[in-house]
VOPAGU-2260 file (C-alpha; in pm, 1 decimal, decimal comma):
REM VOPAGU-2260
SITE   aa  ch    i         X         Y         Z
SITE  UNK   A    0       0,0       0,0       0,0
SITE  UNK   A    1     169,6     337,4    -110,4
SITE  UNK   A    2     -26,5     636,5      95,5
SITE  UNK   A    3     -18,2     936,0    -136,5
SITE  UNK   A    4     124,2    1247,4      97,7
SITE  UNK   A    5    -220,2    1426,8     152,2
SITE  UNK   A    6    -341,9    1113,5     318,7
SITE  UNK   A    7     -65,5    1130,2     567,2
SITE  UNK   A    8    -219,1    1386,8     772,0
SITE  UNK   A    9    -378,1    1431,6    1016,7
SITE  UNK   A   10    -121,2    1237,6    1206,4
SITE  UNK   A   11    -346,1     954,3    1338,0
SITE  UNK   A   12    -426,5     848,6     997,9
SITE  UNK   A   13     -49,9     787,5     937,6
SITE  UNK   A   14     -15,7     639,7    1275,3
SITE  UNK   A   15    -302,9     412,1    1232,1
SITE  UNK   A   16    -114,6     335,6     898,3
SITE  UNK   A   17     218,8     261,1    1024,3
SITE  UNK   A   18      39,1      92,8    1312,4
SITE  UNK   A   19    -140,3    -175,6    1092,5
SITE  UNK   A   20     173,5    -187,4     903,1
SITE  UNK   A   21     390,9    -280,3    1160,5
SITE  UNK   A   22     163,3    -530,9    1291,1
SITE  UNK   A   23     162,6    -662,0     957,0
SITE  UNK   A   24    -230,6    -643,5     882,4
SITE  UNK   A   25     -80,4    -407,9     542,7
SITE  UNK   A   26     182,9    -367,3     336,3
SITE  UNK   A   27     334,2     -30,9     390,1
SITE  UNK   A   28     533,8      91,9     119,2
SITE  UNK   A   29     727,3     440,2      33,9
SITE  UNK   A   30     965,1     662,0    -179,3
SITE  UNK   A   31    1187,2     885,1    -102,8
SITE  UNK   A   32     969,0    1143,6    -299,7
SITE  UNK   A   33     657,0    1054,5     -88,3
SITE  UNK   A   34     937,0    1146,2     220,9
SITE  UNK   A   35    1034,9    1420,9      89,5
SITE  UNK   A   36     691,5    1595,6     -32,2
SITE  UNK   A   37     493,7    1525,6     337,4
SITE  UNK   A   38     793,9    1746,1     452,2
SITE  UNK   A   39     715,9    1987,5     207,0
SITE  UNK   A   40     354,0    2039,6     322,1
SITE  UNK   A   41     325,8    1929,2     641,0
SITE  UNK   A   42     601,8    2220,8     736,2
SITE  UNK   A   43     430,3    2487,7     505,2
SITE  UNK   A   44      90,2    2391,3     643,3
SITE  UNK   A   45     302,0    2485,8     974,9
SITE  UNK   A   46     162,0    2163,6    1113,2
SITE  UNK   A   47     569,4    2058,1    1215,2
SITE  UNK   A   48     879,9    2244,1    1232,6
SITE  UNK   A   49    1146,0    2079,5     972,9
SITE  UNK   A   50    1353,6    1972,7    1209,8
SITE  UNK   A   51    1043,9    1740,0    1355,6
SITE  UNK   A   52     924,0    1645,9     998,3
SITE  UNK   A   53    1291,1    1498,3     902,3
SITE  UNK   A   54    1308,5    1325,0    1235,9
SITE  UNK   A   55     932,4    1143,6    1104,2
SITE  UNK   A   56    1100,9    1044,9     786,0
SITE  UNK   A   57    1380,0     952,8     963,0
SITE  UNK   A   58    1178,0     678,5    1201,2
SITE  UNK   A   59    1004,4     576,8     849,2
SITE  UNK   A   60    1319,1     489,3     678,9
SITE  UNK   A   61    1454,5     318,3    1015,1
SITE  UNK   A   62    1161,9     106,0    1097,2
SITE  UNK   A   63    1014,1      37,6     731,7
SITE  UNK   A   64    1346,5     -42,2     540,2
SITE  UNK   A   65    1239,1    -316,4     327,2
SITE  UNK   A   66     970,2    -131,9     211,0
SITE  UNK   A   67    1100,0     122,9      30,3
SITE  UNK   A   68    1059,1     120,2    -312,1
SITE  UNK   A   69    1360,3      87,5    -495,6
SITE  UNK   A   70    1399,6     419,3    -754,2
SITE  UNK   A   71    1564,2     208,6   -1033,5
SITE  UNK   A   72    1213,8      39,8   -1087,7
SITE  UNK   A   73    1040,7     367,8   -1149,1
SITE  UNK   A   74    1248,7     702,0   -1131,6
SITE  UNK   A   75    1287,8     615,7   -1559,1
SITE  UNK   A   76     982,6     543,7   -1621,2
SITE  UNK   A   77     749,8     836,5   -1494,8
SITE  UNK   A   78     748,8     996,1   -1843,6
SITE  UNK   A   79     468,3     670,3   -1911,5
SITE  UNK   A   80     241,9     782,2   -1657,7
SITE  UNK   A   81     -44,3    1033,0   -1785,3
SITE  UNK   A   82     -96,1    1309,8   -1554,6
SITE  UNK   A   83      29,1    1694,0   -1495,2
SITE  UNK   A   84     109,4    1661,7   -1158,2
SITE  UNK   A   85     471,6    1564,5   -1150,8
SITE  UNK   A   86     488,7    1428,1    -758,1
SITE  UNK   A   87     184,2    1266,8    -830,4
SITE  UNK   A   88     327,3    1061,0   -1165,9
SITE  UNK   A   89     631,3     965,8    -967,2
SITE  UNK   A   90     395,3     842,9    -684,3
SITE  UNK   A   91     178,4     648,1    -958,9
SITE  UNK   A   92     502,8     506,5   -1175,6
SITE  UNK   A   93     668,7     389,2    -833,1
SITE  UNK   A   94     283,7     232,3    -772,7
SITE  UNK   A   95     241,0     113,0   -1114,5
SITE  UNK   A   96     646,9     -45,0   -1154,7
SITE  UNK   A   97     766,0     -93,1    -793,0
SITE  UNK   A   98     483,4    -357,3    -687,7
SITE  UNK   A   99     234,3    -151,8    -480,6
SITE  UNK   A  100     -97,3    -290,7    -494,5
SITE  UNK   A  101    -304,1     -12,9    -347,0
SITE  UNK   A  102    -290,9     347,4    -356,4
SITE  UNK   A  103    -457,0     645,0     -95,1
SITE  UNK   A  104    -537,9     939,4    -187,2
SITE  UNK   A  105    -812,6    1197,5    -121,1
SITE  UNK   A  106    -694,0    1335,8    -474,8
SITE  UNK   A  107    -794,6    1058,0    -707,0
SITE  UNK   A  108    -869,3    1293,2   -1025,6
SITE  UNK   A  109    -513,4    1358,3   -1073,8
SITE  UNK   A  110    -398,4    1029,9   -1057,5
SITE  UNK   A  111    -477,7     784,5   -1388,8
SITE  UNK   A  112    -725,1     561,4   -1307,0
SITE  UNK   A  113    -697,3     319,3   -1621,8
SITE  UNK   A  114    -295,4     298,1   -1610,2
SITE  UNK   A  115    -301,2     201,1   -1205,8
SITE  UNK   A  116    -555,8     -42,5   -1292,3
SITE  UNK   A  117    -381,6    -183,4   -1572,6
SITE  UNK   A  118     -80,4    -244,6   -1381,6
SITE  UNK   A  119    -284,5    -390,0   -1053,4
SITE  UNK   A  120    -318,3    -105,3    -872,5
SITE  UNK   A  121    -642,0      -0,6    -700,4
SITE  UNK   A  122    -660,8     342,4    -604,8
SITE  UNK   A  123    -924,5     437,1    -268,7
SITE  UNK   A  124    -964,3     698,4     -25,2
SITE  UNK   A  125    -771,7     607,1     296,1
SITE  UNK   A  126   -1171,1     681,6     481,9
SITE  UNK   A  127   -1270,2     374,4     236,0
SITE  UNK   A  128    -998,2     148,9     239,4
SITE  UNK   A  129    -941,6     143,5     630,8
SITE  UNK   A  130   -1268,2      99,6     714,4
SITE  UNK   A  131   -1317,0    -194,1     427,1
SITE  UNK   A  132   -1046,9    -279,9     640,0
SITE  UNK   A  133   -1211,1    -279,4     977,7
SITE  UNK   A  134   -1471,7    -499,0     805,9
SITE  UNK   A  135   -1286,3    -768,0     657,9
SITE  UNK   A  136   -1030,8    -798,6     978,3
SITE  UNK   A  137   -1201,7    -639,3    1294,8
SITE  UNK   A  138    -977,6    -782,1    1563,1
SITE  UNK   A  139    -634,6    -732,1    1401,5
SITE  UNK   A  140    -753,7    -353,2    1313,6
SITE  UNK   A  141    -828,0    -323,0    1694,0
SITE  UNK   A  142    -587,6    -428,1    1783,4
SITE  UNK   A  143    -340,2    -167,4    1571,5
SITE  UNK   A  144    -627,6     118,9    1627,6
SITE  UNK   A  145    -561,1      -6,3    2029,5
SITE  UNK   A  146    -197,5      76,9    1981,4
SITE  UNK   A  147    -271,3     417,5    1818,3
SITE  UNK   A  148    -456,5     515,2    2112,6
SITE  UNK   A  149    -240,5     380,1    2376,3
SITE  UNK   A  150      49,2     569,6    2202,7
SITE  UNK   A  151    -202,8     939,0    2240,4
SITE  UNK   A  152    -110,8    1116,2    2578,0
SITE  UNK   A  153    -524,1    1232,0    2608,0
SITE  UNK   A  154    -763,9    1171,9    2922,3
SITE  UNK   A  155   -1149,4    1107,6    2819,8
SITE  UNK   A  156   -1306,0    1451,2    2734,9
SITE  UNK   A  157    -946,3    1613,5    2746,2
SITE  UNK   A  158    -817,7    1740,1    2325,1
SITE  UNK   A  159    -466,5    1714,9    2240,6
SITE  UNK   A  160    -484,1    2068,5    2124,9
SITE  UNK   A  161    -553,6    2422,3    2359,7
């Protein structure tokens, strides 16, 4: 599963993502382009200094090495994929060449429907896929949602934000 930057925040849908992954319940995989794009925005959108948003890339890369797409299977190949965005046809050629399966997005007009398809990829909202999720697997997903939570310094009634 490749999680296109914009579904990467809010933070507890990438740490219910990384959750699930590391429990194994999905396949978690990334670029260094994804990496380096949710630093982009997430420190324009002054949601994280830089310094914090390298330090999340960082734990990525340490914790998810065998998931990272390798650029030799895509970085060539991006001028195939239809599309004006160019992060977004990197993000579908490393989809489409480097083995993903699924794709998030909330944007899914800009990425080409037809070409993911034809190369097995099926492109969903993370909203959709995650709680297709819930339904097909309900205990392993509470379990990773369980370790979310646990991870959230909150008391009931209590935001994380002033």
């Amino acid at each position: 599963m490749f999680v296109d930057a914009n579904e990467l925040f809010p933070f507890s849908v990438m740490d219910l993502v990384l959750s699930l992954a590391e429990d194994l319940l999905i396949d978690f995989v990334w670029t260094d382009e994804l990496l380096e794009e949710w630093e982009r925005v997430i420190v324009r959108e002054g949601t994280r200094t830089p310094e914090t948003a390298r330090s999340v890339s960082a734990a990525i890369r340490r914790f998810f090495p065998t998931t990272h797409i390798d650029p030799t299977t895509y970085r060539d190949r991006t001028q195939e994929v239809p599309g004006r965005d160019p992060d977004d046809r990197v993000h579908a050629a490393a989809c489409a060449f480097g083995g993903a399966t699924v794709l998030l997005t909330r944007n899914r007009r800009d990425f080409p429907r037809e070409f993911l398809t034809e190369h097995g990829v099926i492109v969903s909202s993370a909203d959709d896929y995650l709680t297709g999720l819930l339904h097909r697997q309900p205990v392993a997903f509470g379990c990773g949602a369980v370790g979310v939570r646990a991870a959230w310094p909150c008391e009931l009634g209590v935001g994380l934000l002033p």
